[in-house]
C-alpha positions as CSV (number, residue, x, y, z in Angstrom):
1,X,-61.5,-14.1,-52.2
2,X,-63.5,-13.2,-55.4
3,X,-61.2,-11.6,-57.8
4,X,-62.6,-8.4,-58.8
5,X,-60.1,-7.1,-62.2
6,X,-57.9,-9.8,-63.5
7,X,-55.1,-9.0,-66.2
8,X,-54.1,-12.0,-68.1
9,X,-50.4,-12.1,-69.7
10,X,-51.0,-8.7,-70.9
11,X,-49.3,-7.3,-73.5
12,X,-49.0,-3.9,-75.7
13,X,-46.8,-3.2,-78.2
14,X,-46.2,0.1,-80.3
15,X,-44.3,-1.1,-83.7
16,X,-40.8,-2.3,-82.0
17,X,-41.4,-0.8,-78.7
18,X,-42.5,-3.2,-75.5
19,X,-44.3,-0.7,-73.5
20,X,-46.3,-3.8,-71.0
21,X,-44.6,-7.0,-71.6
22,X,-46.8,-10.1,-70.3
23,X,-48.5,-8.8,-67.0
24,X,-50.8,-10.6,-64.8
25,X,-52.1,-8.8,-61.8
26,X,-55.4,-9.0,-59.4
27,X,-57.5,-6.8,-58.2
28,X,-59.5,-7.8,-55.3
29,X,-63.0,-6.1,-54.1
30,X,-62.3,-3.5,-51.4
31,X,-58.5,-3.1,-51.4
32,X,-56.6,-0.3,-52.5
33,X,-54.3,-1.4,-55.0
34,X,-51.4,0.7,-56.2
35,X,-49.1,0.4,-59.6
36,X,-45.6,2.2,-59.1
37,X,-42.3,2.1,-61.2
38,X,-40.3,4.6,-62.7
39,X,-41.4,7.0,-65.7
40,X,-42.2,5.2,-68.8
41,X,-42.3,1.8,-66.9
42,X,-45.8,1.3,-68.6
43,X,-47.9,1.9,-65.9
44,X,-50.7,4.1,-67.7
45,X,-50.3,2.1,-70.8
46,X,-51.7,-0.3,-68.6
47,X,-54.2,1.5,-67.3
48,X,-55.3,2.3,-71.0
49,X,-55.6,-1.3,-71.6
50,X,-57.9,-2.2,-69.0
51,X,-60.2,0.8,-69.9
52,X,-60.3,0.4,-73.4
53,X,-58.6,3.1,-74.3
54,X,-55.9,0.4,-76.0
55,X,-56.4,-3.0,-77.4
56,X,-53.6,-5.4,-75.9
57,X,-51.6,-6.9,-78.2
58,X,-51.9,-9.7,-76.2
59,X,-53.5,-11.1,-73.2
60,X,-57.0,-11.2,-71.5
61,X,-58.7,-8.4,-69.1
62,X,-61.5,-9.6,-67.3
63,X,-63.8,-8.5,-64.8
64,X,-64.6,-11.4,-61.8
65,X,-63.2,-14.5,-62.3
66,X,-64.8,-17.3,-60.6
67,X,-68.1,-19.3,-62.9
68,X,-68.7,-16.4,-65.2
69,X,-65.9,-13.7,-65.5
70,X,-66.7,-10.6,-67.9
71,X,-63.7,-10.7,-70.8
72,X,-63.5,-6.7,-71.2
73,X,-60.4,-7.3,-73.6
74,X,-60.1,-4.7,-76.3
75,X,-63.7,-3.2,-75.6
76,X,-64.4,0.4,-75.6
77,X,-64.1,2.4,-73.0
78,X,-67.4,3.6,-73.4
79,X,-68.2,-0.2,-72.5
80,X,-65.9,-0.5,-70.4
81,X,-67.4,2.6,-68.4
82,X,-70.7,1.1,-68.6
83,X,-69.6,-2.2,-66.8
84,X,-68.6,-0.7,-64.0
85,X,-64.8,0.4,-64.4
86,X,-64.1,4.5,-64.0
87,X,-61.2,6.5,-64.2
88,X,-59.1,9.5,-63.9
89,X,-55.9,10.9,-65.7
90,X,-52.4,12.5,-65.5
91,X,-53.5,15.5,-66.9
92,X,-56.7,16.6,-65.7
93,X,-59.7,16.9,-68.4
94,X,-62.1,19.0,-67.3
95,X,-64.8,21.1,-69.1
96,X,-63.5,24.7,-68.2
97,X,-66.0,26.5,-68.9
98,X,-68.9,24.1,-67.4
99,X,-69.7,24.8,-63.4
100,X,-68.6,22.3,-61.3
101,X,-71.7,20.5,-61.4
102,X,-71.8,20.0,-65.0
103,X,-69.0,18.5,-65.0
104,X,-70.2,15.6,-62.7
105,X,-73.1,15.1,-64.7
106,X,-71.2,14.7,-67.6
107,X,-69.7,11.8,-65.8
108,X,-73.2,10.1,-64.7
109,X,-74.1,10.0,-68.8
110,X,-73.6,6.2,-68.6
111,X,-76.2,5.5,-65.6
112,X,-78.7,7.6,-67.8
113,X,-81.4,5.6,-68.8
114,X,-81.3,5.0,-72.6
115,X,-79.6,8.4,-73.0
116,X,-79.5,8.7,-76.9
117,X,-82.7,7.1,-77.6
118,X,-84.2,9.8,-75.2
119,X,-82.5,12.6,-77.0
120,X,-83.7,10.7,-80.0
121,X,-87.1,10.9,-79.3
122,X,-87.3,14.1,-77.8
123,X,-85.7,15.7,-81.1
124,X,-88.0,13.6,-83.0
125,X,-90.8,14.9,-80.9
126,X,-89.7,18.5,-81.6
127,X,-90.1,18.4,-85.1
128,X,-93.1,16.1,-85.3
129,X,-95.0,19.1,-82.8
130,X,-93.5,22.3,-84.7
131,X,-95.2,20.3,-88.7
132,X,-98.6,19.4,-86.2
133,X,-98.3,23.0,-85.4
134,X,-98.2,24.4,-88.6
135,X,-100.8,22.0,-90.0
136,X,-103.3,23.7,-87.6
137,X,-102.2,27.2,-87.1
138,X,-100.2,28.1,-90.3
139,X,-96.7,28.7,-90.9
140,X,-96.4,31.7,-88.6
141,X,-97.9,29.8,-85.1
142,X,-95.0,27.4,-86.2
143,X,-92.4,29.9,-86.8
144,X,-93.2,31.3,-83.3
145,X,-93.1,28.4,-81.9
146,X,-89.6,27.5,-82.9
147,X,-88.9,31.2,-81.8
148,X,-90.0,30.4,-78.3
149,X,-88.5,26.9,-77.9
150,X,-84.9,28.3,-79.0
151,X,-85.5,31.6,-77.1
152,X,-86.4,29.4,-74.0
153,X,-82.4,27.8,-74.8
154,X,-81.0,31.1,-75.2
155,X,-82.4,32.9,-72.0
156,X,-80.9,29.9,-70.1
157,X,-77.5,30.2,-71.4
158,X,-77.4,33.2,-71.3
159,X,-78.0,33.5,-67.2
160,X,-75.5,30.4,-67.1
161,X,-73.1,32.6,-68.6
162,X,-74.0,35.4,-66.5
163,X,-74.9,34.0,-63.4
164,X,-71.3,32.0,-62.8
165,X,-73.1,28.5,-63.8
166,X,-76.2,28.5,-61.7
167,X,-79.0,27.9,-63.2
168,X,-81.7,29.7,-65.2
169,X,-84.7,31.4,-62.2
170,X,-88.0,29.7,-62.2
171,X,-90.2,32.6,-62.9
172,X,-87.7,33.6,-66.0
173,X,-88.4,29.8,-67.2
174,X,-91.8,29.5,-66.8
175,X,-92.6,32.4,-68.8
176,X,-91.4,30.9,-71.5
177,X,-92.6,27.4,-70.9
178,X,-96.4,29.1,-70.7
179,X,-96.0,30.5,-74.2
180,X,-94.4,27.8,-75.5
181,X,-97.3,25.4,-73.8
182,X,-99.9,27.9,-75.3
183,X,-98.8,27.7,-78.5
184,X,-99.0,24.0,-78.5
185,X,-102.3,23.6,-76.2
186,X,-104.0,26.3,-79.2
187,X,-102.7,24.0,-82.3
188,X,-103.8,20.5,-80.3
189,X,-107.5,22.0,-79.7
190,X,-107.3,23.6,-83.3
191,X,-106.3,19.7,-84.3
192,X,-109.5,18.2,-82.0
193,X,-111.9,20.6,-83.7
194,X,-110.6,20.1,-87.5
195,X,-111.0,16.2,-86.6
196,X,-114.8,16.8,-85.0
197,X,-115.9,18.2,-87.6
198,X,-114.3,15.9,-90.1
199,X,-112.3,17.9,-92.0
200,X,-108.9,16.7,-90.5
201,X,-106.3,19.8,-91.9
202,X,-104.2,16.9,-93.9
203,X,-104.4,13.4,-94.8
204,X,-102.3,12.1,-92.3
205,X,-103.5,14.0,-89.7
206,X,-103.5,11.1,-87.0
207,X,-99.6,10.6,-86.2
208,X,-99.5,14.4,-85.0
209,X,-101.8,13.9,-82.2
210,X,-99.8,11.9,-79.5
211,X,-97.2,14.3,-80.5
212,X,-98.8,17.7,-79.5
213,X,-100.4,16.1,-76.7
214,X,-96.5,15.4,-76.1
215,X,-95.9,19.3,-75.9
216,X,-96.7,19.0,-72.0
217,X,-93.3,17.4,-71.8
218,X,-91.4,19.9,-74.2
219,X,-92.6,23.3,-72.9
220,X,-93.0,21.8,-69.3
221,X,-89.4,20.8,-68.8
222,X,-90.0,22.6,-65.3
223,X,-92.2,19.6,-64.5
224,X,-91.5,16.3,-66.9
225,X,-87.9,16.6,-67.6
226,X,-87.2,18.4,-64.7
227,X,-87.7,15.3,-62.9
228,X,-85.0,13.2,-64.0
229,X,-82.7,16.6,-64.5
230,X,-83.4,17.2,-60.3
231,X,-82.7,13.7,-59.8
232,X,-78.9,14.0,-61.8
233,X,-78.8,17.1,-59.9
234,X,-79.1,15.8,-56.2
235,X,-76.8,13.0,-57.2
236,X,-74.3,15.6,-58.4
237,X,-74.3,17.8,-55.0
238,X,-74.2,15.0,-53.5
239,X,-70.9,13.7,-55.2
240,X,-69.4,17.3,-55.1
241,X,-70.2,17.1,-51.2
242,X,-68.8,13.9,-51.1
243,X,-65.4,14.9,-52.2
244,X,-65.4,18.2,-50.5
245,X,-66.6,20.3,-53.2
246,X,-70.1,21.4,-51.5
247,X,-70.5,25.5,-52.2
248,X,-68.4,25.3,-55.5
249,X,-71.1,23.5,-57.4
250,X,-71.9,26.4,-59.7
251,X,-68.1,27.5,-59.9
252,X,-66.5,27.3,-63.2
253,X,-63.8,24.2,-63.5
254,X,-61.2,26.8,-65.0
255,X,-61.9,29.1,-61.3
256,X,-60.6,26.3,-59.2
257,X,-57.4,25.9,-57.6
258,X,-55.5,22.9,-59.0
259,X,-56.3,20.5,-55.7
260,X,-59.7,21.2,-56.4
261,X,-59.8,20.3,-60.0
262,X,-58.3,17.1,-58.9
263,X,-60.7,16.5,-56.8
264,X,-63.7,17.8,-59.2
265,X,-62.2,15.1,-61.7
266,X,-63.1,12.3,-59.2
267,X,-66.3,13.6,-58.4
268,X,-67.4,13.0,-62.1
269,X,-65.8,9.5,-62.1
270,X,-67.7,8.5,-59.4
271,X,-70.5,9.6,-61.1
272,X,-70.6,6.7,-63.4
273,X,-71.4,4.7,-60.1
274,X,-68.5,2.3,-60.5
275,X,-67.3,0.0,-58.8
276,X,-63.9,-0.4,-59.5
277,X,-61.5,3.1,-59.5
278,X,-58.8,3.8,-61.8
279,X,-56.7,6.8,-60.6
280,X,-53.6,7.8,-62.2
281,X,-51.5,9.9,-60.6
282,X,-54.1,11.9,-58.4
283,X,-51.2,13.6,-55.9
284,X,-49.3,14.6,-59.1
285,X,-48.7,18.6,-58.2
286,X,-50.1,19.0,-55.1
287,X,-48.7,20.1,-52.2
288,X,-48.2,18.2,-48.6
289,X,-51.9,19.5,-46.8
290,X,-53.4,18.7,-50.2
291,X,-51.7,15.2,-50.6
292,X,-52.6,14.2,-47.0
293,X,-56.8,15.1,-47.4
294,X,-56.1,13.0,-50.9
295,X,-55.0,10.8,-48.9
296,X,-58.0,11.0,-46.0
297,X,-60.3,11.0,-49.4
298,X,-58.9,7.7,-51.5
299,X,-59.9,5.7,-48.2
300,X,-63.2,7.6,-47.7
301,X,-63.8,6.5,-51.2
302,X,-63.2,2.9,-50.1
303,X,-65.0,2.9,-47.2
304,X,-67.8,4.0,-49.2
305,X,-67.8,0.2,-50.7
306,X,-65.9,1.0,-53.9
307,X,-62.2,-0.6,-55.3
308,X,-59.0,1.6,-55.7
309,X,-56.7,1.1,-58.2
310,X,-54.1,3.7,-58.5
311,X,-50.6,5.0,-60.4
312,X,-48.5,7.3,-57.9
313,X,-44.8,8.3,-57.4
314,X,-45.8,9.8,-54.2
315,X,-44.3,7.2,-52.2
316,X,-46.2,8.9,-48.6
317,X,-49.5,8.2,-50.7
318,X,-48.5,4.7,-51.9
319,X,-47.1,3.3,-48.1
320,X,-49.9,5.3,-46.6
321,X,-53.2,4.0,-48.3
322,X,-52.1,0.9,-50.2
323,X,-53.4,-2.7,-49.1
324,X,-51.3,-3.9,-52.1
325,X,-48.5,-2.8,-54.5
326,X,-47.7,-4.1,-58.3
327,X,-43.9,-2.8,-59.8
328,X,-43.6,-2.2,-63.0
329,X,-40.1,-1.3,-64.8
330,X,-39.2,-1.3,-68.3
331,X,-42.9,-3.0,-69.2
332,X,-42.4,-5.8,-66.9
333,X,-43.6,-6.9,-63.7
334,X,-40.8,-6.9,-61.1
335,X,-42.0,-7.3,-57.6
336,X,-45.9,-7.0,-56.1
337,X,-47.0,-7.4,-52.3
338,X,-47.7,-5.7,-49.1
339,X,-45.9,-2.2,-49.0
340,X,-43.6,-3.0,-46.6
341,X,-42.2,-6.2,-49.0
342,X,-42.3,-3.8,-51.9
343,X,-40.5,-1.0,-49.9
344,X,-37.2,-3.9,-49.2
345,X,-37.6,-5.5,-52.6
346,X,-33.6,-5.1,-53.8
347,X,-35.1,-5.0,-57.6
348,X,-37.3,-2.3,-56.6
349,X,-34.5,-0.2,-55.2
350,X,-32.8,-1.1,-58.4
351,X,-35.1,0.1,-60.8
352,X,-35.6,3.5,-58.7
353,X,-31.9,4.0,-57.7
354,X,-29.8,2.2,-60.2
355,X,-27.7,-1.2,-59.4
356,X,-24.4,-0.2,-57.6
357,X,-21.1,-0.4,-59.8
């Protein structure tokens, strides 16, 4: 079977302290794989090492094995995200005061096509439009113009903030927009007759052209953005539906009950489209109705096509979902297997209940 996540004689060390001492485990495409021991066995320091949130002191991570395996050792776990690895926390860390739904598109930043180099160029954009502006209608058009781009970003959060998260109304939008696209239609026709008549209102008239023409994008975010936003927007209901979440997409993260957040927090890993699932400790605090559709979820989640990887003490959980189990105690590997050989492993019951004197 091809070996999806493959740690290598991993090791991480803080000064003297051995927190993961030489661990080598698979992950294999499909399974649910769970990592148990006792508290401070090292388990999420592990977990921090394959996601780049630690560099190993030694050892190699890798992604496949077989002809070409990906070494992901010590990347970061911005790169790591981007390769195809997600994850969750202990502690959940979630935007409070972002609506659900923002909080999953926060997670799909990754799968956004060349997301700084669009906010780049539409920044860029901006301020190459506002000096064409001014060139053609004077310091005041310009001024206004600003005025209605950063009222435009106002009005909508203010109705955010207002409205519980849901989104700004059309009609209030596209008032703005039609100023906004007036402003920039009158400076790109006051442009076109300076340049018919020859007497272009600068010297370097010529790079402010594409640029105004460029406006339909900035003051029809309605239409041209809007496109890719409505696309990151379907994709988010339809990972907030996934996980149960559907009707609580414009409710504020803070508002939710704590099974909820949990399960808000694995909406916005999945939407980084991964294909392998970190989860660590997602039935910490949760009650037994909201541990069992956990549970029901973690193997939805599977079915869906995607590996599970997962830290829990909730042995129900582990026994219950697991194809596979990895030990840890005291930073070392002690036992792996099916749940049942983990469940009679007599250094297992050692490192949970002591060695009998």
């Amino acid at each position: 079977m091809t070996v999806l996540l493959s740690c290598e004689n991993v090791s991480k060390f803080f000064g003297g302290v051995k927190a993961v001492k030489n661990i080598s485990l698979e992950v294999n495409p499909g399974e649910i794989v769970s990592l148990i021991g006792p508290n401070g066995a090292g388990k999420t320091t592990l977990f921090n090492v394959i996601t780049g949130m630690y560099e190993p002191t030694d050892g190699t991570v890798y992604l496949g094995r077989g002809d070409s395996p990906l070494d992901i050792t010590g990347k970061k776990s911005h790169k790591v995200a981007e390769k195809g690895i997600s994850r969750t926390y202990q502690n959940i860390r979630l935007f409070n005061q972002l609506p659900s739904i923002e909080n999953v598109r926060v997670g799909m930043h990754t799968r956004t096509e060349r997301p700084f180099a669009r906010s780049m160029g539409t920044f860029i954009v901006f301020w190459m439009n506002t000096y064409g502006v001014w060139l053609c209608g004077g310091a005041l058009t310009a001024i206004l113009y600003v005025f209605c781009i950063g009222l435009a970003g106002f009005l909508e959060y203010a109705y955010i903030r207002r409205s519980r998260g849901r989104p700004i109304t059309p009609k209030a939008r596209l008032i703005v927009d039609l100023v906004i696209f007036i402003l920039g239609a009158v400076a790109f026709i006051l442009l076109l007759r300076h340049f018919i008549a020859g007497e272009p209102p600068a010297q370097h008239w010529w790079p402010f052209v594409l640029p105004l023409i460029y406006t339909f994008y900035l003051c029809g975010r309605s239409w041209s953005a809007g496109i890719h936003d409505d696309d990151e927007q379907t994709l988010a209901h339809r990972y907030l539906d996934f996980v149960g979440l559907d009707g609580l997409e414009y409710e504020l993260a803070d508002n939710l009950p704590y099974g909820l957040k949990r399960r808000l927090e694995i909406a916005r890993a999945l939407g980084s489209k991964p294909f392998l699932l970190l989860l660590d400790e997602p039935a910490a605090g949760m009650n037994p109705v909201e541990t069992e559709n956990l549970m029901k979820l973690i193997r939805k989640i599977r079915d869906a096509g995607l590996t599970v990887f997962l830290i829990e003490h909730d042995m129900r959980v582990v026994m219950g979902i697991s194809d596979r189990v990895y030990v840890l105690d005291n930073g070392e590997l002690i036992a792996h297997g099916t749940p049942e050989e983990v469940q009679g492993n007599p250094r297992v019951v050692e490192a949970y209940l002591g060695r009998e004197t």
